[in-house]
SEPASE-792108 format. One line per field, with one value per atom (N, C-alpha, C): residue in one letter; atom name; y, z, x. Coordinates in Angstrom, 1 decimal. Layout:
REM SEPASE-792108
aa <- c(A,...) $
at <- c(CA,...) $
Y <- c(Y,...) $
Z <- c(Z,...) $
X <- c(X,...) $
//
This chain:
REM SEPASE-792108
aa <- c(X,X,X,X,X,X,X,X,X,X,X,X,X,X,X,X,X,X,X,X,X,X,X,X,X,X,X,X,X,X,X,X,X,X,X,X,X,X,X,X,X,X,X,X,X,X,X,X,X,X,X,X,X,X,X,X,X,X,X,X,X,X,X,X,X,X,X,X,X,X,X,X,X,X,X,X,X,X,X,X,X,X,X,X,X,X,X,X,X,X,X,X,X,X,X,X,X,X,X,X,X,X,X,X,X,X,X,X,X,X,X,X,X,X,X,X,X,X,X,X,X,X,X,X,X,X,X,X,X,X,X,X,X,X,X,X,X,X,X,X,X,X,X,X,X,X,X,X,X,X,X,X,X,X,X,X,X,X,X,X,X,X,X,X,X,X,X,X,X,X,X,X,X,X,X,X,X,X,X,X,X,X,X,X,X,X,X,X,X,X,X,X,X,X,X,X,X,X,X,X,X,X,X,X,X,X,X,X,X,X,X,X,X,X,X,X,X,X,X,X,X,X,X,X,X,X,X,X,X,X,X,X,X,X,X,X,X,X,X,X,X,X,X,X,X,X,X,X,X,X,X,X,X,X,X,X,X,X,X,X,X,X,X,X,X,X,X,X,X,X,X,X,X,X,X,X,X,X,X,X,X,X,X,X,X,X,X,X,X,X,X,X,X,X,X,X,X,X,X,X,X,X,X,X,X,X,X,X,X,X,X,X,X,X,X,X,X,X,X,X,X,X,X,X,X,X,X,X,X,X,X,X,X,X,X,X,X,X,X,X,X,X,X,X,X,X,X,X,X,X,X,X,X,X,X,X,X,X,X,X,X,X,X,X,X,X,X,X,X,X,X,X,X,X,X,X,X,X,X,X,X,X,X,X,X,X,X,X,X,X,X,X,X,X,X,X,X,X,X,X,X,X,X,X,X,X,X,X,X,X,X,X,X,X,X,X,X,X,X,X,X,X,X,X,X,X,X,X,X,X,X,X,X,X,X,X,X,X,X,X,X,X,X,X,X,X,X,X,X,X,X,X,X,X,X,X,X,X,X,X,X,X,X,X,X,X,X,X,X,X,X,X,X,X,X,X,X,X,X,X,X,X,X,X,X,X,X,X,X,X,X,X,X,X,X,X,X,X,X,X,X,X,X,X,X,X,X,X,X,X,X,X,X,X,X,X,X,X,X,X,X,X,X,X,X,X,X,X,X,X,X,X,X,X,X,X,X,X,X,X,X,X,X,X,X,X,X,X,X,X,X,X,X,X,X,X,X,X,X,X,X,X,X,X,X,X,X,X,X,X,X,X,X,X,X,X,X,X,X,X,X,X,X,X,X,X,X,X,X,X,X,X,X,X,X,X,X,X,X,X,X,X,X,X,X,X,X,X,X,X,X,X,X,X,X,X,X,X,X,X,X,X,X,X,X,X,X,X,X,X,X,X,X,X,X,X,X,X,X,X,X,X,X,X,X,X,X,X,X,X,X,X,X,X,X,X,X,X,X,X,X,X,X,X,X,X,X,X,X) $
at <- c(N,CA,C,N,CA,C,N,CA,C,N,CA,C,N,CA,C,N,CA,C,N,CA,C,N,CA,C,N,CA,C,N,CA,C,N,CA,C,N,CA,C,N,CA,C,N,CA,C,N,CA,C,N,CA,C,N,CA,C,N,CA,C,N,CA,C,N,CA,C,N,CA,C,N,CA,C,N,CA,C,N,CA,C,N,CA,C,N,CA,C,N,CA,C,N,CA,C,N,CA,C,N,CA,C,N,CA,C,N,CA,C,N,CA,C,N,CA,C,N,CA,C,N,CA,C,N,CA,C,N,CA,C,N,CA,C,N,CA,C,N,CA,C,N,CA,C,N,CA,C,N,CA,C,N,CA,C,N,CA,C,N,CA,C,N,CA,C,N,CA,C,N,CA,C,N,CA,C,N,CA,C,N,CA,C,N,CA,C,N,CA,C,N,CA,C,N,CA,C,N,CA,C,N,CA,C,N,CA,C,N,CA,C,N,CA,C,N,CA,C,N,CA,C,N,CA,C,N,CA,C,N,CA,C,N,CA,C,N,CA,C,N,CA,C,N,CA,C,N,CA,C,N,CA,C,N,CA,C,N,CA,C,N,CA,C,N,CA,C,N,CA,C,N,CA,C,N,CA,C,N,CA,C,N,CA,C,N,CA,C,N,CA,C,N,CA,C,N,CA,C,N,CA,C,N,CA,C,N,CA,C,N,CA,C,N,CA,C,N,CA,C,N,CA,C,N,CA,C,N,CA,C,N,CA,C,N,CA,C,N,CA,C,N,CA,C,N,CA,C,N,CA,C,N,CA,C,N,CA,C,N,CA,C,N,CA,C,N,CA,C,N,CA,C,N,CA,C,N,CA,C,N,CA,C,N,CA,C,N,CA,C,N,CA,C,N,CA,C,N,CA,C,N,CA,C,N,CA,C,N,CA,C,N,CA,C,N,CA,C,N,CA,C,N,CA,C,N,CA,C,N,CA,C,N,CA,C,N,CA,C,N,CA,C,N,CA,C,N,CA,C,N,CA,C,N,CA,C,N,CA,C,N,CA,C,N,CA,C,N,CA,C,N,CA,C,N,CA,C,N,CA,C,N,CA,C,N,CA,C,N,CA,C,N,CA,C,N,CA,C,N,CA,C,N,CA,C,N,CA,C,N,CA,C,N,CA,C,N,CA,C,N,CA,C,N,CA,C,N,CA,C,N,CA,C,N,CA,C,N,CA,C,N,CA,C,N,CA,C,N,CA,C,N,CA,C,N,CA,C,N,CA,C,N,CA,C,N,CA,C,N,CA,C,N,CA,C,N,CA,C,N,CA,C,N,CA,C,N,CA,C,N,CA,C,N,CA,C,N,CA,C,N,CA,C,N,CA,C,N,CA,C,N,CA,C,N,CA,C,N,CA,C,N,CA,C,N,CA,C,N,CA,C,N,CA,C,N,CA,C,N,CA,C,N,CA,C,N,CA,C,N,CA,C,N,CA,C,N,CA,C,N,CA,C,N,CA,C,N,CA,C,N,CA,C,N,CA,C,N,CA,C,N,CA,C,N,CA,C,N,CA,C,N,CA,C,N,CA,C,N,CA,C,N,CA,C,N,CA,C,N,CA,C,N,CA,C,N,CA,C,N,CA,C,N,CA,C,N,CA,C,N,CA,C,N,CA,C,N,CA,C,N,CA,C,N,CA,C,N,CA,C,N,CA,C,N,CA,C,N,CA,C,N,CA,C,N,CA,C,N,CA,C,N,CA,C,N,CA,C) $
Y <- c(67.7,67.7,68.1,67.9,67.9,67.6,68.9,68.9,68.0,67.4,66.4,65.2,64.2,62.6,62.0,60.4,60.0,58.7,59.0,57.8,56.5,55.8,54.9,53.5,53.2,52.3,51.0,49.8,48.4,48.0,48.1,47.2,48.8,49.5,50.2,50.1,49.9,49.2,47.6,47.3,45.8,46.1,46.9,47.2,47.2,48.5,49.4,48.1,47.2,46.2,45.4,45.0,43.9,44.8,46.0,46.5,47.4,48.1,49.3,48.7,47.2,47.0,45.5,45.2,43.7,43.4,42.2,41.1,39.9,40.5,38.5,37.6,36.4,35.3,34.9,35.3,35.1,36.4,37.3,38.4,38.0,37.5,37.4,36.0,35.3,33.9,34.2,35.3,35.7,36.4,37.3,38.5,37.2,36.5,35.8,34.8,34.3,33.2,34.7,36.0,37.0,36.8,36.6,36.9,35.9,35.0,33.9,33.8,35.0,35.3,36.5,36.3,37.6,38.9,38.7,40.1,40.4,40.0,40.2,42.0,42.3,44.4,44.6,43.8,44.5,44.9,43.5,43.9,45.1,45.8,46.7,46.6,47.5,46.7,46.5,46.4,45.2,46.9,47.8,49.7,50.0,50.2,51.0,49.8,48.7,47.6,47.7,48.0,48.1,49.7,50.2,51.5,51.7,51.3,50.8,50.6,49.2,48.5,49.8,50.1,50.9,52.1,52.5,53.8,53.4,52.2,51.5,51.6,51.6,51.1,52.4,53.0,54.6,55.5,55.3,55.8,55.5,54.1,53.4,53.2,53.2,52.9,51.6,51.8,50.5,50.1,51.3,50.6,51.2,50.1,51.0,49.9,51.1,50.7,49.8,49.0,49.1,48.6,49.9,49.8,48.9,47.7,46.7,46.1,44.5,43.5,42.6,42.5,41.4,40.5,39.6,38.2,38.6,40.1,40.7,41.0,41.3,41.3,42.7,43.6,44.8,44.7,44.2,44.1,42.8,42.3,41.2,42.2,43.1,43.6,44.6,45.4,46.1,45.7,44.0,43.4,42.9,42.9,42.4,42.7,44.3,46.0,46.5,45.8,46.3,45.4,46.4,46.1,44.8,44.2,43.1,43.3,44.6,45.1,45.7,46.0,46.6,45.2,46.4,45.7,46.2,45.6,46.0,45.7,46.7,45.9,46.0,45.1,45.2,44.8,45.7,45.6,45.4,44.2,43.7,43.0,42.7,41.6,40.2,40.2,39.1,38.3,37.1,35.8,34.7,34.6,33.5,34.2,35.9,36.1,36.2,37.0,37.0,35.9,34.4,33.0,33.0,33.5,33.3,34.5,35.2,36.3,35.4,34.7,34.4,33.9,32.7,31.5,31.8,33.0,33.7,34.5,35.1,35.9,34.6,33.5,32.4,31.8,31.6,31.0,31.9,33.7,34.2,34.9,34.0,34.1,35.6,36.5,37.6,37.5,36.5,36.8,36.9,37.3,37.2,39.1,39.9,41.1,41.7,41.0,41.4,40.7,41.9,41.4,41.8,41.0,40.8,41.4,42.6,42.7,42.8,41.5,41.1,41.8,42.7,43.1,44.5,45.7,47.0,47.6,48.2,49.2,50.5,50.7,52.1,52.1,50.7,50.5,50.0,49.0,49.0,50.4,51.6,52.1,53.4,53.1,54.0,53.3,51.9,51.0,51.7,51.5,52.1,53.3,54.2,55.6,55.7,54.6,54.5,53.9,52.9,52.0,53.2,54.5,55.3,55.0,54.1,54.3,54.9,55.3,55.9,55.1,55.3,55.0,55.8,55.1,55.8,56.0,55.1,54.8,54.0,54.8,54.2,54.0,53.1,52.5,52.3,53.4,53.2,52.4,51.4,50.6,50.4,50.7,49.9,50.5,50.3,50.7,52.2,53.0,53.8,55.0,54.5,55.1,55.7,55.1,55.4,56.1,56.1,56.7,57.9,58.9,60.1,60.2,59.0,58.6,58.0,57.0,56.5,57.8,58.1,59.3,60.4,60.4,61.4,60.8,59.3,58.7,58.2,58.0,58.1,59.2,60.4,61.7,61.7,61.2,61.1,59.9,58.9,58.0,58.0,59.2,59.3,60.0,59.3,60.5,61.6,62.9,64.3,63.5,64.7,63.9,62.2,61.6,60.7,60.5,59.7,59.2,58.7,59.1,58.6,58.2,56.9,57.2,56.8,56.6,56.6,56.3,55.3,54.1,54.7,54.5,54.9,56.0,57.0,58.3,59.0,58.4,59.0,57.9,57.0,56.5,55.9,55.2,54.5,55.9,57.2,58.7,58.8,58.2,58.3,59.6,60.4,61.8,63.0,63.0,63.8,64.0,62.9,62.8,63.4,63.9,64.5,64.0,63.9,63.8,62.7,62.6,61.5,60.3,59.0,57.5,56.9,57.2,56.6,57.0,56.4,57.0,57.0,56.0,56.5,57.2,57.5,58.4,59.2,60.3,61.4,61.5,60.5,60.3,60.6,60.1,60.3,61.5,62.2,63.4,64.5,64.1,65.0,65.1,63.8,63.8,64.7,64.1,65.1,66.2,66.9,68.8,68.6,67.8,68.2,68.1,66.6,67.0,67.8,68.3,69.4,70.5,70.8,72.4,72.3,70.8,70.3,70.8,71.9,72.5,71.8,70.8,69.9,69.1,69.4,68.2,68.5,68.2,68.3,67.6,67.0,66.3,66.5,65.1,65.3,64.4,64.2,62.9,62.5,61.4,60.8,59.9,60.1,59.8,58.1,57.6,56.0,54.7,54.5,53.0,53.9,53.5,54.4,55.5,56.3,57.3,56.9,57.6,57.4,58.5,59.1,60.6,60.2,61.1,61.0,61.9,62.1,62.7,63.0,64.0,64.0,64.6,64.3,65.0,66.3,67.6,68.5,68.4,69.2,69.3,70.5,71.3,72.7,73.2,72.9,73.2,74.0,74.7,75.9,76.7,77.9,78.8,79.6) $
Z <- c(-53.5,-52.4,-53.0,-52.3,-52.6,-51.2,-51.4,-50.3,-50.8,-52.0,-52.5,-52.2,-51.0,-50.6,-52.0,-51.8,-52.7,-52.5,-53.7,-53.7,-53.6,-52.2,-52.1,-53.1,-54.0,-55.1,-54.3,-54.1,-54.0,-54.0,-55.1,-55.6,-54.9,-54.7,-53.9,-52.4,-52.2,-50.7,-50.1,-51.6,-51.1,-51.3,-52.1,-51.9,-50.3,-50.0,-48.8,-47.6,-47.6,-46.2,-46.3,-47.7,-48.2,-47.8,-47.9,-47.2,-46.6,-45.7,-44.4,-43.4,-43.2,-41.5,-41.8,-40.7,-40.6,-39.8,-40.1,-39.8,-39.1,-37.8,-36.4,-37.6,-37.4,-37.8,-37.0,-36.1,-34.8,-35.4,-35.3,-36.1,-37.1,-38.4,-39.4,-39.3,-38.4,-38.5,-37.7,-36.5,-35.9,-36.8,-37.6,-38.7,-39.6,-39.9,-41.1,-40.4,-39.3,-38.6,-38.2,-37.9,-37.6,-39.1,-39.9,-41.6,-41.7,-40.8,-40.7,-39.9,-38.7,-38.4,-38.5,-38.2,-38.7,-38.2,-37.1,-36.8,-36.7,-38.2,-38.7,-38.8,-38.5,-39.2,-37.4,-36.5,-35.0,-35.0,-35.4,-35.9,-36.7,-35.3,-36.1,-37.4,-38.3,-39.4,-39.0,-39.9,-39.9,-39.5,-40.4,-40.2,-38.8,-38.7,-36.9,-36.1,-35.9,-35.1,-34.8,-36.2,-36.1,-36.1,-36.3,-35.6,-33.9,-33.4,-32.0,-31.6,-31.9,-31.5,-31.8,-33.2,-33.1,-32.0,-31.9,-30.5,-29.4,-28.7,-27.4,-27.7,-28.9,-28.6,-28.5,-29.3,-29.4,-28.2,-28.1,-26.6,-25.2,-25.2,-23.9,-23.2,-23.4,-22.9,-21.9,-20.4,-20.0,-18.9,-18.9,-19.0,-20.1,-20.3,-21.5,-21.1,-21.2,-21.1,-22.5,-23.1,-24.0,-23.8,-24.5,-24.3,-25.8,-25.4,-26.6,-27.2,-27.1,-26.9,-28.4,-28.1,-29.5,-29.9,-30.4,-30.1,-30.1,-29.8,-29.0,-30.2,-31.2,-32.1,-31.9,-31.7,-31.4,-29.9,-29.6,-27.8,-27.7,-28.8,-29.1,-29.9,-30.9,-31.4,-30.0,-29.4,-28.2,-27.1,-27.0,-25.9,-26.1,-27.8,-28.3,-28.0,-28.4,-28.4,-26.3,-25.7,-24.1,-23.5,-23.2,-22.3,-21.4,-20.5,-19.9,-18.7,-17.9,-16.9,-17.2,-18.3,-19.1,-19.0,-19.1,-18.8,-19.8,-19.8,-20.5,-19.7,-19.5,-19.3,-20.1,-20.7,-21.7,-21.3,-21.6,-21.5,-22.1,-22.0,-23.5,-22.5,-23.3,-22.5,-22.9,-24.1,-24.9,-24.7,-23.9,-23.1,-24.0,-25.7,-26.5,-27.4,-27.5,-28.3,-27.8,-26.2,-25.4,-25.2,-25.1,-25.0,-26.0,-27.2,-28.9,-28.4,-27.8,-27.7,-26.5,-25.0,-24.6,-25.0,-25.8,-26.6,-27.2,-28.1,-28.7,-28.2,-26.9,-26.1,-25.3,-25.2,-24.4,-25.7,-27.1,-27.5,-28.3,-27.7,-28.3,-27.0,-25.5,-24.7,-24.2,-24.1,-23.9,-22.5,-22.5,-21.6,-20.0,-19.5,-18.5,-18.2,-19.4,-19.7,-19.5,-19.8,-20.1,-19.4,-18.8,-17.6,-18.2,-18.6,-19.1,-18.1,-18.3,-17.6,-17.6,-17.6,-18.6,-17.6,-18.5,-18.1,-19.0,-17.8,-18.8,-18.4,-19.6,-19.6,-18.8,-19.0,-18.2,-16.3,-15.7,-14.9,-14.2,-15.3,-15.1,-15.1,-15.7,-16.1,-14.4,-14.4,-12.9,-11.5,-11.6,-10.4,-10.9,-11.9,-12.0,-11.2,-11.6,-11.2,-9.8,-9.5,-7.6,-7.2,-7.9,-7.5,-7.9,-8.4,-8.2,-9.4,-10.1,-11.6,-12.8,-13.4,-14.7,-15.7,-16.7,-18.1,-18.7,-19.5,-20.8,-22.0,-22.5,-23.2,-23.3,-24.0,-23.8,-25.4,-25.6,-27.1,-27.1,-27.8,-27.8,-28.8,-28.7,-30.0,-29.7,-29.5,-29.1,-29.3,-29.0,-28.9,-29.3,-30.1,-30.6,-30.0,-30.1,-29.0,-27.7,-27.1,-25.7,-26.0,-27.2,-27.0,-26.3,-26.4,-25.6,-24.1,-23.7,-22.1,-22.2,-22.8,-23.0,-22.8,-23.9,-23.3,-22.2,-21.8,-20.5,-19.6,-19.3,-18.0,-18.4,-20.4,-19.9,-20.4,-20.4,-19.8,-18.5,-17.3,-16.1,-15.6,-16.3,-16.3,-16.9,-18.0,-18.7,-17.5,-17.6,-16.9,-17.8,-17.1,-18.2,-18.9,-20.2,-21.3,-21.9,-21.8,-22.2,-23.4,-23.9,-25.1,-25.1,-25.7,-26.1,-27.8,-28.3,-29.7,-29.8,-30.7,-30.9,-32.5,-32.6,-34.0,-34.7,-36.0,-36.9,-36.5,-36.3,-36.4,-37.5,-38.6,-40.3,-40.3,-39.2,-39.8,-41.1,-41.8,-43.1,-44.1,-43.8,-44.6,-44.5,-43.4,-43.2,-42.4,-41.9,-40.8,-42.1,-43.2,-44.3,-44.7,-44.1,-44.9,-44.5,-44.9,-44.2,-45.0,-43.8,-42.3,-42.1,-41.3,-40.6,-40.7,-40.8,-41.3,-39.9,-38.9,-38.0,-36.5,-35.6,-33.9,-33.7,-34.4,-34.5,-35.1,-36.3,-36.8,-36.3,-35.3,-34.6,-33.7,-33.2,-31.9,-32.2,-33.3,-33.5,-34.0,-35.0,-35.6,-34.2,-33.2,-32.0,-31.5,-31.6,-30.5,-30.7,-32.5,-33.5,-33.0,-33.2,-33.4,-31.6,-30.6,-29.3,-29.0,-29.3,-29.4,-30.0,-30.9,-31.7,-31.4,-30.2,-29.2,-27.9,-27.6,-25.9,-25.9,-24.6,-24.5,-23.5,-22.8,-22.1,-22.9,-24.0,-25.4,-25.8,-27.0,-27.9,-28.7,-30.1,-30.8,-32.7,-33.1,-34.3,-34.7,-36.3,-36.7,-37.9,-38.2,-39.4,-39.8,-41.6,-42.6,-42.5,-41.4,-41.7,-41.2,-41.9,-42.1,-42.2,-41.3,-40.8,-40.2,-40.0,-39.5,-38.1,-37.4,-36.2,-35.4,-34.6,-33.8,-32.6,-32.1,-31.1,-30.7,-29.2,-28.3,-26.8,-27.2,-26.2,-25.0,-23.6,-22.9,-22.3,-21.9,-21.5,-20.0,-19.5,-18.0,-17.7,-18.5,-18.2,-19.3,-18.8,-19.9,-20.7,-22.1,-22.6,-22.5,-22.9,-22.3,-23.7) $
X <- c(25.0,24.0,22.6,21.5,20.4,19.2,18.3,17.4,16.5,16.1,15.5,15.9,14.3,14.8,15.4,16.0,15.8,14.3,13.6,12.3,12.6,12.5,12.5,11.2,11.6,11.6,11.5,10.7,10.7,12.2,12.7,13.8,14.9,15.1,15.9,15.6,14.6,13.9,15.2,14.3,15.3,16.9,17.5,18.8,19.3,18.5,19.0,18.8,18.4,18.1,18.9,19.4,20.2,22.1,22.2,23.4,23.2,22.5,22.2,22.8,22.8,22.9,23.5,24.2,24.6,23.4,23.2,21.8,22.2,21.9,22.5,21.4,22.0,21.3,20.1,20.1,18.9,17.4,18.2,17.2,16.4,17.7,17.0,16.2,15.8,15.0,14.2,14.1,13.1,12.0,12.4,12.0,11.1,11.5,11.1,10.0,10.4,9.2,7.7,8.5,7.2,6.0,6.9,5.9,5.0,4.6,3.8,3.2,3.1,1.7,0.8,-0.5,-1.7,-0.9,-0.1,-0.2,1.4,1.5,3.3,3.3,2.2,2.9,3.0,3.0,3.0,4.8,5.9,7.3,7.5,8.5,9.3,10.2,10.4,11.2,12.6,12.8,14.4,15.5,15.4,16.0,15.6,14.7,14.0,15.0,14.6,15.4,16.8,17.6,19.1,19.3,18.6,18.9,19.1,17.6,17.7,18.8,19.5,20.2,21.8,22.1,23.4,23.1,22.0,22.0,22.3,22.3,22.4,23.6,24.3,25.6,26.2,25.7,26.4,26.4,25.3,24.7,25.3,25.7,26.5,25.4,23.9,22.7,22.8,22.6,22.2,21.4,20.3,18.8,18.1,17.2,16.2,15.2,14.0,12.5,11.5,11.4,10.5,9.1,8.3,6.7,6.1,5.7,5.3,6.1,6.1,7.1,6.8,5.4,5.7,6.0,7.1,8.0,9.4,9.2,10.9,11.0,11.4,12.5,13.2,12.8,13.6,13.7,13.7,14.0,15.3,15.3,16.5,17.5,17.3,18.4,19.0,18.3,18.7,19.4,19.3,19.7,21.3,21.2,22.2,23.7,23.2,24.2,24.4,23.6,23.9,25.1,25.8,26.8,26.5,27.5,26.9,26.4,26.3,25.3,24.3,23.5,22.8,21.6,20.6,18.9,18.3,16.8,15.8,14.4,13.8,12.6,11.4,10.7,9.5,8.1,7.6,5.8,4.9,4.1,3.1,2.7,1.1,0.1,-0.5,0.0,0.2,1.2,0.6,1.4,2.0,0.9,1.6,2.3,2.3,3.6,5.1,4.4,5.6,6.7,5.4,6.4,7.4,7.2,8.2,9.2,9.0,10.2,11.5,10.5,11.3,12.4,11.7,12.7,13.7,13.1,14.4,16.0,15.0,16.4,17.4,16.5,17.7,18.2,17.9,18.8,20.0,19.8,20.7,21.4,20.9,21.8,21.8,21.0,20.6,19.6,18.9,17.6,17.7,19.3,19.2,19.4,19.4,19.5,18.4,17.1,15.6,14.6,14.0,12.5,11.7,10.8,9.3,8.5,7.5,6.2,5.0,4.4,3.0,1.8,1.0,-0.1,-0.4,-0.9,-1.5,0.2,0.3,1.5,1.2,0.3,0.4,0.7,0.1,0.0,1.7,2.5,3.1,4.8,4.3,4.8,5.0,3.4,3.1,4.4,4.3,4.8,5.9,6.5,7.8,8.7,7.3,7.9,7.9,6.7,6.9,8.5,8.7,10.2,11.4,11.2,12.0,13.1,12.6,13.4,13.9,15.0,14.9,16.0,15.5,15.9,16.9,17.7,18.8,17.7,16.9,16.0,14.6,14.3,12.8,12.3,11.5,11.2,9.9,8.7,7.6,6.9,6.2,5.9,4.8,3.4,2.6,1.0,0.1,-1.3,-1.1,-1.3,-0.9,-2.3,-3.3,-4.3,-3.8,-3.1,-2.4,-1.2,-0.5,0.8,1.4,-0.1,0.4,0.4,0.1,-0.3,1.5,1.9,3.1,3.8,3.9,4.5,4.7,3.7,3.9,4.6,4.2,5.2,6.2,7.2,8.2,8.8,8.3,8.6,9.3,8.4,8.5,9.8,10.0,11.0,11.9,12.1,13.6,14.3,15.6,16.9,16.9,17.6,17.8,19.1,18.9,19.3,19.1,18.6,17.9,17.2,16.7,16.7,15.0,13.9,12.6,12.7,11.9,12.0,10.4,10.1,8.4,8.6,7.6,7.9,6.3,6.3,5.2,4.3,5.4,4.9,4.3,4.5,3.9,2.5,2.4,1.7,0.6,1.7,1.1,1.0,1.1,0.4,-0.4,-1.4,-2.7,-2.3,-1.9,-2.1,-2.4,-2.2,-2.7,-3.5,-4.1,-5.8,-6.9,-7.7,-8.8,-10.5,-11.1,-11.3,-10.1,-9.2,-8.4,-9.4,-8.9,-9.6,-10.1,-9.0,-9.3,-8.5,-8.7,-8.4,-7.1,-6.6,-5.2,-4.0,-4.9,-4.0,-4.7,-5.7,-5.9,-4.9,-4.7,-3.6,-2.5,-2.0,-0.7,-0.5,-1.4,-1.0,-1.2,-2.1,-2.3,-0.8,-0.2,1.1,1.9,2.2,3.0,3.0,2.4,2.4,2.4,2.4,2.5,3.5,4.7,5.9,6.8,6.5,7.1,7.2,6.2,6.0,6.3,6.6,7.0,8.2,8.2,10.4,10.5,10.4,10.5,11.8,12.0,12.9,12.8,14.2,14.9,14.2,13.7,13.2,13.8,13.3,13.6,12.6,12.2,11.4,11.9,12.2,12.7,12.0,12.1,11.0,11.9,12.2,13.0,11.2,11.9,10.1,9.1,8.1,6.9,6.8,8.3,8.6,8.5,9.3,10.4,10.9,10.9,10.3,11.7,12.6,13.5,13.6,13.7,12.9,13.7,15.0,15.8,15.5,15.1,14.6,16.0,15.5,16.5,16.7,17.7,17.8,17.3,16.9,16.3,15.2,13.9,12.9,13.0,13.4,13.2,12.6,12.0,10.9,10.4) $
//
């Protein structure tokens, strides 16, 4: 045993992806068509995604919220792993990436699982809490400026005991730096230290991709 990581190395990088997870064939051609366009780093990695996806399963999850859609690909591993009454609903405002995600969930026969809701997230996130909804899970991925607003409402939309995760939490190692580079790593390192004192939840953060933050909500605040 050893409290020392092991350094993740390129060529131990590519080990660990090449056997950490089985890979749908739909994944892996979605993943590979993302690397060919500008805004290929919006995709969660290949680890965060099949993580996702083994918690739904683990979890018996069947609704889960996700905030930032993308061309799906973690909203396709998630969709994969739900039961056959099991939903998703996803929020992004991008109509020509959204189109690539649809295509993908009907041709892996999923998309009758998953409701698209194109516009501002926060807005749609508000209608929610009016329609008297709650979540098993919630999967934050998105404008990272906003995340702590994300967060408060699905604070407000998790069931007790429920599941929040929040994606590139270490952001890049930029939160070490000083002066901070830019608005979003303030944001996120703000979040950090605010989820980590919130007794509203349970929490943990793991050094997995860009670091990855889970976020059990309690039935009884701690004090």
């Amino acid at each position: 045993m050893t409290q020392i990581p092991t350094p993740l190395t390129p060529t131990l990088y590519t080990y660990w992806q090449s056997i950490g997870f089985r890979d749908h064939s739909l994944l892996k051609e979605l993943s590979t068509f993302n690397q060919t366009l500008a805004q290929k780093d919006f995709q969660a990695s290949p680890e965060v995604a099949h993580f996702l996806g083994f918690l739904v399963s683990l979890l018996k999850a069947k609704s889960i919220l996700e905030i930032g859609t993308f061309t799906g690909y973690s909203t396709l591993t998630m969709a994969l792993n739900l039961p056959k009454d099991g939903t998703i609903i996803t929020c992004d405002k991008d109509q020509a990436m959204t189109e690539i995600a649809q295509k993908y969930w009907a041709k892996a026969n999923v998309a009758h699982k998953i409701s698209l809701r194109l516009g501002d997230a926060l807005q749609t996130l508000k209608d929610l809490q009016e329609d008297e909804v709650t979540f098993d899970l919630i999967f934050i991925d998105a404008n990272k400026n906003g995340y702590d607003a994300y967060y408060e409402e699905a604070i407000r939309l998790l069931r007790p005991e429920g599941l929040i995760l929040l994606d590139n939490t270490l952001w890049h190692g930029r939160l070490i730096e000083d002066p901070l580079p830019d608005t979003q790593s303030k944001a996120i390192k703000e979040l950090n230290k605010k989820i980590q004192q919130d007794r509203r939840v349970e929490m943990v953060m793991l050094p997995l991709s860009d670091g990855l933050t889970l976020v059990k909500k309690v039935s009884v605040p701690s004090l």
